[in-house]
SERO-4910 file (N, C-alpha, C, O; in steps of 0.05 Angstrom, whole numbers):
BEGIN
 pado doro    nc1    nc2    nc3   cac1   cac2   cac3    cc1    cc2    cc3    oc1    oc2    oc3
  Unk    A    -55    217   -383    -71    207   -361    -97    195   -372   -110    208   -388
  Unk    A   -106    169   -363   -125    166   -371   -141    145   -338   -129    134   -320
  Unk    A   -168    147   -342   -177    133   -328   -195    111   -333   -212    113   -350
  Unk    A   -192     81   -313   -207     58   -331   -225     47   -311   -220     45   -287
  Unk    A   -245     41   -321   -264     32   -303   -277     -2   -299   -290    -10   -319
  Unk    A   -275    -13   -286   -291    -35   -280   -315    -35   -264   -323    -18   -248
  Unk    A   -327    -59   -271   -349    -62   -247   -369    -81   -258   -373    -86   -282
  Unk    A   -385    -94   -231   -395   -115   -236   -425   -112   -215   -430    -91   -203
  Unk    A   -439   -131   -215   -463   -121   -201   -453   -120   -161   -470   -123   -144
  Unk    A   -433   -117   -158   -422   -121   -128   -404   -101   -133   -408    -88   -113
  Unk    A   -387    -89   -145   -368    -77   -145   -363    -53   -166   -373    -57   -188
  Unk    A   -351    -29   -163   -334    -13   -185   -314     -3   -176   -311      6   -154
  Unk    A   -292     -4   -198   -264     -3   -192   -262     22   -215   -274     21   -236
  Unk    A   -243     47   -202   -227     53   -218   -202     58   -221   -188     61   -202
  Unk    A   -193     61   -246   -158     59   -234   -149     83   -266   -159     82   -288
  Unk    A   -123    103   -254   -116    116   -271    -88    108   -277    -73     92   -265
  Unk    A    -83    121   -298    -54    120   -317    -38    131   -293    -16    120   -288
  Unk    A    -44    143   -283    -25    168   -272    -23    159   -235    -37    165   -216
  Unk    A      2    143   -238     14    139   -207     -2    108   -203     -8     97   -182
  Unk    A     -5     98   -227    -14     74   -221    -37     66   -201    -40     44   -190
  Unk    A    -52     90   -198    -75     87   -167    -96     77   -177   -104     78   -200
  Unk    A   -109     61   -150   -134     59   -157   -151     89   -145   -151     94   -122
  Unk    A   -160     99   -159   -173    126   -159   -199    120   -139   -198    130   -117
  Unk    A   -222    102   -147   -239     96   -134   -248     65   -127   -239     48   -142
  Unk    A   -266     56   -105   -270     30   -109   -287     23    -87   -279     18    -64
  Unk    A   -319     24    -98   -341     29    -92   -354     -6    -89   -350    -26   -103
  Unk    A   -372      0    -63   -389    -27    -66   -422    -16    -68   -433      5    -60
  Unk    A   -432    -40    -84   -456    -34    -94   -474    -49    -95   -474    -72   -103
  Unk    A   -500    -30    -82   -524    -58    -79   -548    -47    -79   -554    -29    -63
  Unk    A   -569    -58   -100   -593    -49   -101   -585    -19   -105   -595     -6    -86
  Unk    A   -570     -1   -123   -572     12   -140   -558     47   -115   -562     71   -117
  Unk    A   -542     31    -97   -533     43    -69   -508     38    -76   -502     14    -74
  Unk    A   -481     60    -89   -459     55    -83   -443     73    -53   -450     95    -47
  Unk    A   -426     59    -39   -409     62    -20   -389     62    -26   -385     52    -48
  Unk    A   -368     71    -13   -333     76    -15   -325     58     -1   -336     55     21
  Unk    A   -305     39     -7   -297     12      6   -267     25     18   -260     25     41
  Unk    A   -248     41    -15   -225     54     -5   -236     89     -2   -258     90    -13
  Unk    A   -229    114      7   -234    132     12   -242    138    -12   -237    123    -32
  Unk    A   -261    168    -13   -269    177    -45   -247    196    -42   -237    210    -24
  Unk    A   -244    190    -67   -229    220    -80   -244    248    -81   -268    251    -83
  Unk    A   -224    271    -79   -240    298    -93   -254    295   -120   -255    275   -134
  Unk    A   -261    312   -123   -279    311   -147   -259    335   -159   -249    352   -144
  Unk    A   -257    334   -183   -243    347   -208   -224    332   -222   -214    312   -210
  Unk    A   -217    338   -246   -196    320   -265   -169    315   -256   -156    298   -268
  Unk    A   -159    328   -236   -133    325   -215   -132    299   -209   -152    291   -199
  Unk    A   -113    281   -213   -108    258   -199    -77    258   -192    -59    264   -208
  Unk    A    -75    253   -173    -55    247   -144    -50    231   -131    -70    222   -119
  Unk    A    -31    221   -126    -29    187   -105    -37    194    -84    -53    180    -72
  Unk    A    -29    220    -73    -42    229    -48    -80    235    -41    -93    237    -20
  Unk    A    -86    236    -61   -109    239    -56   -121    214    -78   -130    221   -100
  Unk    A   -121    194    -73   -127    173    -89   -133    152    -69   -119    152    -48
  Unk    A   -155    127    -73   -151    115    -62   -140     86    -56   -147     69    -40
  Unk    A   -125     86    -69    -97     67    -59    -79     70    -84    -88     72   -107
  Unk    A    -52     68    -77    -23     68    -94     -4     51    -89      5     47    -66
  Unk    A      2     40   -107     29     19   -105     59     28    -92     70     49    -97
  Unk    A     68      8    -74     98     11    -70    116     -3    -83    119    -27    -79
  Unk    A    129      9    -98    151    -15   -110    178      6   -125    171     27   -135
  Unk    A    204      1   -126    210    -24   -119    216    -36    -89    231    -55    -83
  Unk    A    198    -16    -68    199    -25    -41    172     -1    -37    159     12    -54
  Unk    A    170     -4     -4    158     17      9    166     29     29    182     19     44
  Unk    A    154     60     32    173     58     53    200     79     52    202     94     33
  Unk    A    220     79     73    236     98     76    264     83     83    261     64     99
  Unk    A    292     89     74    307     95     82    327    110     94    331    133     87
  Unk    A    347     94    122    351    114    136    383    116    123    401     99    121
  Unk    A    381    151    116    403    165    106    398    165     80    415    176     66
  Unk    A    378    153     67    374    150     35    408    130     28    421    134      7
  Unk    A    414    112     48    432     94     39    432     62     51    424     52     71
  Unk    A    447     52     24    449     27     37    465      8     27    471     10      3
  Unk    A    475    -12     40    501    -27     31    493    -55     20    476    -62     36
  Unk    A    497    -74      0    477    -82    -11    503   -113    -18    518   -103    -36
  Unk    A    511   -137    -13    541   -151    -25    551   -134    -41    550   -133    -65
  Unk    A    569   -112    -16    594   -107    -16    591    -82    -30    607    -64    -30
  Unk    A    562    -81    -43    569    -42    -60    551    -34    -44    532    -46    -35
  Unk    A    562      3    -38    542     19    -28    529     37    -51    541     42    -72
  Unk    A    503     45    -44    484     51    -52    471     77    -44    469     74    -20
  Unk    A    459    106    -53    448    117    -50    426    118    -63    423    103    -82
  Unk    A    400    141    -54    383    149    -69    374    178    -59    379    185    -36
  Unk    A    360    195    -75    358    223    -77    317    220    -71    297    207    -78
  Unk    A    325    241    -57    291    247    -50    278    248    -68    288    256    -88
  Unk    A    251    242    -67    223    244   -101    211    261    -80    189    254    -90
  Unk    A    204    275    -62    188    293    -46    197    318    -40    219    320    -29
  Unk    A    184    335    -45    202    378    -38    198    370     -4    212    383     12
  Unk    A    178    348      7    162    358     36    181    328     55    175    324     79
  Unk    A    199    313     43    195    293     54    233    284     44    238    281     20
  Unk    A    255    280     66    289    286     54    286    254     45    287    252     21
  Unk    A    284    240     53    277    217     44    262    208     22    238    213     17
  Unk    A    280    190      5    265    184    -25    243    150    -11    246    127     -2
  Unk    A    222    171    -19    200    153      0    176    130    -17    164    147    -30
  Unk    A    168    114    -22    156     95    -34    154     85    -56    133     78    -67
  Unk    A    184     83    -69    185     78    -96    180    102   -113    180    126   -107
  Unk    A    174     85   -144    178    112   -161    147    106   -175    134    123   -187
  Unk    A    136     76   -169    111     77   -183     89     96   -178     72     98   -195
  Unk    A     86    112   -155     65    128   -145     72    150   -163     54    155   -179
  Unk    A     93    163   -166    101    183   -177    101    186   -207    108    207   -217
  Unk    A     96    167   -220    100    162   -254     80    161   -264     59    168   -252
  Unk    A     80    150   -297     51    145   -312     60    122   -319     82    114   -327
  Unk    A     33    105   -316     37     81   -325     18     70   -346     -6     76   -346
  Unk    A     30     55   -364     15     48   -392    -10     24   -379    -12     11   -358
  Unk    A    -26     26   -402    -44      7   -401    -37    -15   -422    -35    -12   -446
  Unk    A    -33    -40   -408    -30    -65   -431    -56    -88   -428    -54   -109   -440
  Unk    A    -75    -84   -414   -100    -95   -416   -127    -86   -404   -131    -77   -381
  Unk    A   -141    -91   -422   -172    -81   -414   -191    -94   -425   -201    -89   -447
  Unk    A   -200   -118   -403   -210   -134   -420   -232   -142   -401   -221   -157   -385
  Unk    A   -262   -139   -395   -277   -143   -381   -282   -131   -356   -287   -107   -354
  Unk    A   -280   -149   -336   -273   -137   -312   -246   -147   -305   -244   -162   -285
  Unk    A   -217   -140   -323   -201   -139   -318   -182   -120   -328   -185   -115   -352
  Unk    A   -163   -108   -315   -150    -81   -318   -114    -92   -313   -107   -101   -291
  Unk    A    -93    -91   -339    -67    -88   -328    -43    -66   -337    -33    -64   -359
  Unk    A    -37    -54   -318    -22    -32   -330     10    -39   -323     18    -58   -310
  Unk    A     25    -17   -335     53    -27   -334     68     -9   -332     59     12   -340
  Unk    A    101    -10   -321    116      9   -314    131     14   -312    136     13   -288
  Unk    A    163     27   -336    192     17   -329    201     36   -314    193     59   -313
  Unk    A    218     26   -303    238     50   -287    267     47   -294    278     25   -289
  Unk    A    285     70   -308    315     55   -297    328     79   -296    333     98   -311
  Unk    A    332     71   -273    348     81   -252    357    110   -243    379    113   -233
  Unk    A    338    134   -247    340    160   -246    331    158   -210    314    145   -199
  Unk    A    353    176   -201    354    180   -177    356    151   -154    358    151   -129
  Unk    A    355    134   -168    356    111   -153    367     86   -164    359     79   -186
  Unk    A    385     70   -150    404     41   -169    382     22   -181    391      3   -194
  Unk    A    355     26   -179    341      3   -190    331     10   -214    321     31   -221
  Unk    A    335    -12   -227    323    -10   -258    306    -31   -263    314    -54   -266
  Unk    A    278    -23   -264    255    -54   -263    238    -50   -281    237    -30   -295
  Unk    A    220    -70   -284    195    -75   -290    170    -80   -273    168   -102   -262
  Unk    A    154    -62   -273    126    -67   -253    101    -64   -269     94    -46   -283
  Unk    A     84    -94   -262     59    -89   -275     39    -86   -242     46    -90   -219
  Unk    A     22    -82   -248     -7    -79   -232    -30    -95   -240    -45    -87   -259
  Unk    A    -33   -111   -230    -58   -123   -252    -88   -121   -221    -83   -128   -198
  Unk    A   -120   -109   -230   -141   -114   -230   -159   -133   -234   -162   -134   -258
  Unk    A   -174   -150   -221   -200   -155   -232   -213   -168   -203   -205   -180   -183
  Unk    A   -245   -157   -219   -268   -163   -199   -283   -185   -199   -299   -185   -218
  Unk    A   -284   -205   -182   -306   -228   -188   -330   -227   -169   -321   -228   -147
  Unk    A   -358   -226   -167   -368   -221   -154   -364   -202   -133   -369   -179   -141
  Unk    A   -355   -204   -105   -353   -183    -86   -319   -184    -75   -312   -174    -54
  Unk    A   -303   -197    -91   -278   -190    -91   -263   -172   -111   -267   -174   -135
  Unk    A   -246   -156   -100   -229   -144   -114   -206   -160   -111   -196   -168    -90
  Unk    A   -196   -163   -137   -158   -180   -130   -142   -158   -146   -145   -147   -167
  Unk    A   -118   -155   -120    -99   -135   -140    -71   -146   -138    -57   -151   -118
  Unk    A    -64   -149   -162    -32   -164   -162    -13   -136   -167    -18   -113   -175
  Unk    A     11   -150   -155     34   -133   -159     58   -149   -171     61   -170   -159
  Unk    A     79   -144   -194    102   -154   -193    126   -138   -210    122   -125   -230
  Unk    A    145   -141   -200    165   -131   -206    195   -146   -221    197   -170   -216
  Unk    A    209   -140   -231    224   -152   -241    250   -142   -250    248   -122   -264
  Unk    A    275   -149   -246    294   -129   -233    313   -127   -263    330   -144   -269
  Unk    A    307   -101   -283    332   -105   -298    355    -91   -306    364    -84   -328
  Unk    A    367    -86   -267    390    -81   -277    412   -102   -286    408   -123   -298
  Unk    A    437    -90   -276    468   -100   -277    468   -123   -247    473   -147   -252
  Unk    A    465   -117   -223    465   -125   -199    450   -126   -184    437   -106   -178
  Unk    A    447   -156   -168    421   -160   -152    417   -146   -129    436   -142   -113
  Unk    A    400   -140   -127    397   -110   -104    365   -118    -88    347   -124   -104
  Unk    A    356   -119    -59    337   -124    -47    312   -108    -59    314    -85    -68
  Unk    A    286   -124    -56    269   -109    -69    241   -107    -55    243   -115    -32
  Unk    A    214   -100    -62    202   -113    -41    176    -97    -53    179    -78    -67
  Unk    A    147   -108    -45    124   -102    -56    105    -88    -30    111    -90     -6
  Unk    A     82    -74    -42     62    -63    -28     45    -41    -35     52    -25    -52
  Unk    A     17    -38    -22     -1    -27    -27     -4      3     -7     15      3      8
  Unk    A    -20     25     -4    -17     37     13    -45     51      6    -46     73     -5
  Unk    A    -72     33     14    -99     45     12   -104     65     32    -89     71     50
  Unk    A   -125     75     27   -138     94     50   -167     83     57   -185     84     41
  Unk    A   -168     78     71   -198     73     88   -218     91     93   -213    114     86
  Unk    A   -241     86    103   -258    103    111   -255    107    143   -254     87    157
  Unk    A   -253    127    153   -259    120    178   -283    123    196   -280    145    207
  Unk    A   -299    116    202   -325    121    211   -328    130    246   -306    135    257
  Unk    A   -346    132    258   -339    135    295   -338    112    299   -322    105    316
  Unk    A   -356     86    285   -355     59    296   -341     39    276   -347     16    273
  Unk    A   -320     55    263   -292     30    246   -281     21    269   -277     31    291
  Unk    A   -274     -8    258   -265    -29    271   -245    -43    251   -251    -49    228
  Unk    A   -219    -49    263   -199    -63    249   -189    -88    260   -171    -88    277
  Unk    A   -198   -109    253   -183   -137    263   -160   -143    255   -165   -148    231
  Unk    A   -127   -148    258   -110   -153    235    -87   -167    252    -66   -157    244
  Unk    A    -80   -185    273    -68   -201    287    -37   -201    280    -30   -212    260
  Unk    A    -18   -189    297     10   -188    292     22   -197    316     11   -203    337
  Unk    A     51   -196    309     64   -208    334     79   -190    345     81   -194    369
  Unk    A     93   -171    337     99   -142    348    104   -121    324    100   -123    299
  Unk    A    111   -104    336    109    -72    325    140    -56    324    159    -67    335
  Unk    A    142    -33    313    159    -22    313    165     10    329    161     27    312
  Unk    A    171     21    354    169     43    351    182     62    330    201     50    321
  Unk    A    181     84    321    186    105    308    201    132    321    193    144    341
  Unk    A    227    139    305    236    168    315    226    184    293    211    175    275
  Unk    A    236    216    295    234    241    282    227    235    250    207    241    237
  Unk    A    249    220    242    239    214    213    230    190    210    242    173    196
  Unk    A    210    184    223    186    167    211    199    139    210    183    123    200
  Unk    A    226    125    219    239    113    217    241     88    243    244     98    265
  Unk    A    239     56    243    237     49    260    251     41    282    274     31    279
  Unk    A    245     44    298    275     42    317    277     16    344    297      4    352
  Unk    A    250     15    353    255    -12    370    224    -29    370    201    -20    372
  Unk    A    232    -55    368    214    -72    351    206    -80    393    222    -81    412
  Unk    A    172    -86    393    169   -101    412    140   -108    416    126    -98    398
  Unk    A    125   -123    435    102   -141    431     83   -118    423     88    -94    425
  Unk    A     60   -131    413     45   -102    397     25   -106    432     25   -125    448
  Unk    A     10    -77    433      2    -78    465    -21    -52    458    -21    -41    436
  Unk    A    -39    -47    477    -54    -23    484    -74    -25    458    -81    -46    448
  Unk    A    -84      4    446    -94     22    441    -94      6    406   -112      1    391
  Unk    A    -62     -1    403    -61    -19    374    -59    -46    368    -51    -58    348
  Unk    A    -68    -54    391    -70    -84    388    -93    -94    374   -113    -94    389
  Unk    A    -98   -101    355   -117   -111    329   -123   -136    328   -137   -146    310
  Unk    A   -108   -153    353   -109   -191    350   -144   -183    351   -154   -188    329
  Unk    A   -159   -176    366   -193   -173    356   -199   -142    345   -184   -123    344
  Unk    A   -225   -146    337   -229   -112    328   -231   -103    349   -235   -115    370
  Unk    A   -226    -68    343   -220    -53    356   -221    -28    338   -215    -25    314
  Unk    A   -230    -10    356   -229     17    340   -205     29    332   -184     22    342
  Unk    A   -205     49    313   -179     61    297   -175     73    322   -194     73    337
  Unk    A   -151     84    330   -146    113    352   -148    128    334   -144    126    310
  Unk    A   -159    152    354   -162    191    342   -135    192    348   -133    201    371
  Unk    A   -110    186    339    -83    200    345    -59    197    321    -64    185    300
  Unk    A    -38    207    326    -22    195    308     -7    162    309      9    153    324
  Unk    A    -19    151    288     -2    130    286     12    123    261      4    128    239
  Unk    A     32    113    267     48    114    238     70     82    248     92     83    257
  Unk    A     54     55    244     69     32    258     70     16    237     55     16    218
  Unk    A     93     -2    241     97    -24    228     94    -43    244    102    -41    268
  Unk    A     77    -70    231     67    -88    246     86   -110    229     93   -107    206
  Unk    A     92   -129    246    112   -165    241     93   -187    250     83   -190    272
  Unk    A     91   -201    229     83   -235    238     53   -231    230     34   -242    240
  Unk    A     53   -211    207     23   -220    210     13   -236    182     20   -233    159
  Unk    A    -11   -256    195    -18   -288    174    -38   -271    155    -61   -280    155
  Unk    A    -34   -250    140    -48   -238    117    -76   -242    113    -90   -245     93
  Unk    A    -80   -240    137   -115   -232    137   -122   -218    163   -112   -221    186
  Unk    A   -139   -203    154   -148   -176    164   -177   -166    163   -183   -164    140
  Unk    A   -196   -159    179   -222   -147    175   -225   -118    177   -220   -110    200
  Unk    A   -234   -102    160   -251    -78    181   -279    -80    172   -287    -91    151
  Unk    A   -290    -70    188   -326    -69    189   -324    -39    198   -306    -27    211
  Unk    A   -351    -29    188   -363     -2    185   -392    -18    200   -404    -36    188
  Unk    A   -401     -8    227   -426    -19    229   -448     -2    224   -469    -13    216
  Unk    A   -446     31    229   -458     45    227   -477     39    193   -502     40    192
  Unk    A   -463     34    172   -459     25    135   -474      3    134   -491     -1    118
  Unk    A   -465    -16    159   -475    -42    151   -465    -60    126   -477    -73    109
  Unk    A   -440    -55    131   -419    -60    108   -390    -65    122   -381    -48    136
  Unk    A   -373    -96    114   -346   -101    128   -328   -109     95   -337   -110     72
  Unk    A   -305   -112    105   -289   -116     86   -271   -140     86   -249   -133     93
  Unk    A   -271   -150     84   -246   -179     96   -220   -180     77   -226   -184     53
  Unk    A   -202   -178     80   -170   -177     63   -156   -196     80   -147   -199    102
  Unk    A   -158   -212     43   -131   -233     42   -109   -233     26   -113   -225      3
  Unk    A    -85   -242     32    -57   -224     22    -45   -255     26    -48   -271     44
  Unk    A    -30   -256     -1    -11   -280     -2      5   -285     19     -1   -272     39
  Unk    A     25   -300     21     44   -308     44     72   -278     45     81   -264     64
  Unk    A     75   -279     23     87   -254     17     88   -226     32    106   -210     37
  Unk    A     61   -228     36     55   -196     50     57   -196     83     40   -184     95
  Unk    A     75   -208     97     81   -216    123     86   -195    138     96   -202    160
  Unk    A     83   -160    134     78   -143    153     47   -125    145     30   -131    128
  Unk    A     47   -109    158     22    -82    148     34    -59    164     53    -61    180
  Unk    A     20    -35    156     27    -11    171     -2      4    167    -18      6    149
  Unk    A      1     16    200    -19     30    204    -22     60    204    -23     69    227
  Unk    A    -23     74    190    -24    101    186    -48    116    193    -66    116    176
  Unk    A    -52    129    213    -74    157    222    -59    176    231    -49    179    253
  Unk    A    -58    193    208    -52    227    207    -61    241    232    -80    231    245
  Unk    A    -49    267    242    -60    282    261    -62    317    244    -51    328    225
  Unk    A    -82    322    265    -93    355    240    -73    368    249    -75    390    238
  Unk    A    -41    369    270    -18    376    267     -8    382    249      1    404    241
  Unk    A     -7    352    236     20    346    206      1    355    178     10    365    158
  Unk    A    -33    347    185    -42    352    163    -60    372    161    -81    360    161
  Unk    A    -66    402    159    -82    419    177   -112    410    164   -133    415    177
  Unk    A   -114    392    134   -144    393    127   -151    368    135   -169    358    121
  Unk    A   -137    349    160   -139    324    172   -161    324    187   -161    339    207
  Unk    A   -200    298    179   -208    303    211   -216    284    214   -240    281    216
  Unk    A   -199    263    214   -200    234    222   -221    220    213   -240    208    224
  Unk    A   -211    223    182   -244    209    170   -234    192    144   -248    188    124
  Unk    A   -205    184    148   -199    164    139   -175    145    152   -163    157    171
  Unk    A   -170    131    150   -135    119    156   -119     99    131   -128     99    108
  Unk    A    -98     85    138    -95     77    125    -84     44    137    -73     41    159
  Unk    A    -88     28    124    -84     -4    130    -65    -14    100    -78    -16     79
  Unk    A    -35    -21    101    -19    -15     89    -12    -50     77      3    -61     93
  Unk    A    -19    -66     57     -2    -91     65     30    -94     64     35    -70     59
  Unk    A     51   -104     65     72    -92     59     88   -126     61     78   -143     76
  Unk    A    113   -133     44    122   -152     42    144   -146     51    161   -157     38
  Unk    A    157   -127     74    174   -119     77    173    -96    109    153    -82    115
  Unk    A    199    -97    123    197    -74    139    202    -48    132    216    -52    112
  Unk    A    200    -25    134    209      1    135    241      2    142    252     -6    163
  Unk    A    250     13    123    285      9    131    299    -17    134    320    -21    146
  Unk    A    282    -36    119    292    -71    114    316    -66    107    329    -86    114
  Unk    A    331    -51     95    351    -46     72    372    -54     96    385    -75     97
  Unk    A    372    -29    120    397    -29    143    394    -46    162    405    -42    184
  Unk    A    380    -69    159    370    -84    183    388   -111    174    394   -117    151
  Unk    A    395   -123    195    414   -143    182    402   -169    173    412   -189    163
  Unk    A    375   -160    180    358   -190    166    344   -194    145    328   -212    138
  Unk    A    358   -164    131    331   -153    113    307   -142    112    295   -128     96
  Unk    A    302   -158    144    269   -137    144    246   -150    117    225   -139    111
  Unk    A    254   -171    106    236   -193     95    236   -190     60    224   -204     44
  Unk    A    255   -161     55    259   -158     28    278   -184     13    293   -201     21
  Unk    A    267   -175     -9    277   -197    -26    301   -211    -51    294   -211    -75
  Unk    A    325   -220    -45    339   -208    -76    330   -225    -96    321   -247   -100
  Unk    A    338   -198   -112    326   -206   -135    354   -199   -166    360   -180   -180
  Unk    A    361   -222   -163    385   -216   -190    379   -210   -215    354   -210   -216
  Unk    A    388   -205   -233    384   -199   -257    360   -205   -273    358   -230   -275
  Unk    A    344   -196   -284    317   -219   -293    301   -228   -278    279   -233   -288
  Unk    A    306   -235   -248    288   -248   -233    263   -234   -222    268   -210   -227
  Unk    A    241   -236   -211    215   -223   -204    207   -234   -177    213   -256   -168
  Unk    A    194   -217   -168    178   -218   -146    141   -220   -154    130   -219   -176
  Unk    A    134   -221   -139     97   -218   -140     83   -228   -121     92   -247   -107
  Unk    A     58   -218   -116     34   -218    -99     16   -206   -103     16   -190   -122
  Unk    A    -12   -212    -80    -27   -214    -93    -42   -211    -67    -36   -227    -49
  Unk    A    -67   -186    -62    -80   -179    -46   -109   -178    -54   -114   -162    -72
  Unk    A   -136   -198    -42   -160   -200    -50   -180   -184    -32   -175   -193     -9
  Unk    A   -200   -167    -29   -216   -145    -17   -244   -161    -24   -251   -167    -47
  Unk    A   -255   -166     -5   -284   -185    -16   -300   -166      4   -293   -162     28
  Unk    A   -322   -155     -9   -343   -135     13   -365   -157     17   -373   -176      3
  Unk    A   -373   -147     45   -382   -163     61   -416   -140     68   -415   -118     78
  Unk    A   -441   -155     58   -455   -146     77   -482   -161     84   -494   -174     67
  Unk    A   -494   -158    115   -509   -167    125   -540   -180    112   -557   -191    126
***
């Protein structure tokens, strides 16, 4: 495990060996740093779960039955969670990943997988860097097994949540959700999570997949005096909204969430349209590319 740091007179980034996270990623001004993604605990422990943001690849996300039928072969995969039957967000969160650059304010690490507990066998890099008051974070993958099999990219930050956070992020509908976290009927996004303007996070559980959305997104912290603006390639054409309840999480108290970009639906695999994943045959790659520019008054 190791941890690498960037930073520039607007920004510090850090990012560890371990689960490919960005650990921390602070904005800074006149000698005042703030948390842009959630802070981490403090001690040498690093965790995707308690980190603030981790890669999905070679998808995100959940399948239903841990199966799927793919031209003409079927396919399983075996759970990576003791808490969770479903083998849930890839294998990059869960691994160590090498460092193959460090060079300024730029950071790229790298990551093979083949094929333990799951038919995919890839290549994933992560690449960093800060220019002024943007953060850009790329993702790509590259498929090397035997047979082309759907694939698909994403991020899964944690936010701050404040009493007066506000999320702008414009979609065209939503997914509801059953028992396992799984989506089940797609329809106009409405109420409480409608984000076409800002709007406050809900105090409740949400756990949604959002469709149609043009990869840009705001939240503002007004209380901070500090907003965020995210732009996401053409690629990243859903998000998901995640706020925990102190139910599922007992040390939960609504003082973060999560704003998800995602190039793909939840359970794209069984959907007959794909759900926006991607094939990818032998050798071939995917990539994108998500920019965080802090914003203040």
């Amino acid at each position: 495990m190791a941890d690498i740091e960037i930073a520039n007179e607007a920004l510090s980034l850090t990012v560890t060996t371990t689960g490919g996270v960005i650990w921390r990623f602070l904005s800074r001004s006149d000698g005042v740093e703030m948390p842009l993604f959630r802070e981490p605990p403090q001690g040498r422990e690093r965790a995707a779960l308690k980190s603030g943001c981790f890669p999905l690849v070679p998808f995100g996300n959940r399948v239903r039955g841990n199966r799927f039928t793919f031209e003409g072969r079927e396919y399983s995969l075996k759970p990576n969670m003791d808490w969770d039957r479903h083998y849930l967000h890839g294998d990059g969160w869960t691994s160590e990943w090498q460092i193959v650059r460090h060079i300024g304010t730029e950071i790229a690490l790298a990551f093979s997988h083949r094929g333990t507990g799951t038919p995919y066998a890839y290549d994933a890099e992560q690449r960093f860097s800060i220019d002024g008051p943007t953060l850009t974070t790329t993702l790509s993958v590259t498929n090397r097994g035997e047979f082309a099999l759907p694939f698909g990219l994403g991020w899964h930050p944690y936010f701050p949540l404040t009493k007066g956070t506000t999320l702008k992020a414009a979609a065209r509908s939503c997914w509801d959700e059953d028992s396992s976290w799984l989506p089940t009927v797609e329809h106009p996004v409405a109420g409480d999570i409608d984000f076409a303007q800002p709007r406050g996070v809900p105090r409740r559980w949400v756990n949604t997949v959002f469709e149609g959305w043009n990869g840009r997104a705001d939240i503002d912290w007004p209380e901070r005096r500090l907003s965020l603006e995210i732009a996401a390639d053409p690629i990243f054409s859903r998000y998901l909204v995640f706020v925990s309840d102190p139910a599922f999480d007992a040390g939960y108290d609504y003082d973060f969430f999560c704003f998800e970009p995602m190039s793909h639906s939840a359970d794209g695999h069984n959907m007959a349209s794909g759900g926006g994943l991607v094939r990818l045959g032998p050798g071939e790659s995917l990539t994108g590319s998500v920019r965080y520019t802090c914003h203040r008054p």
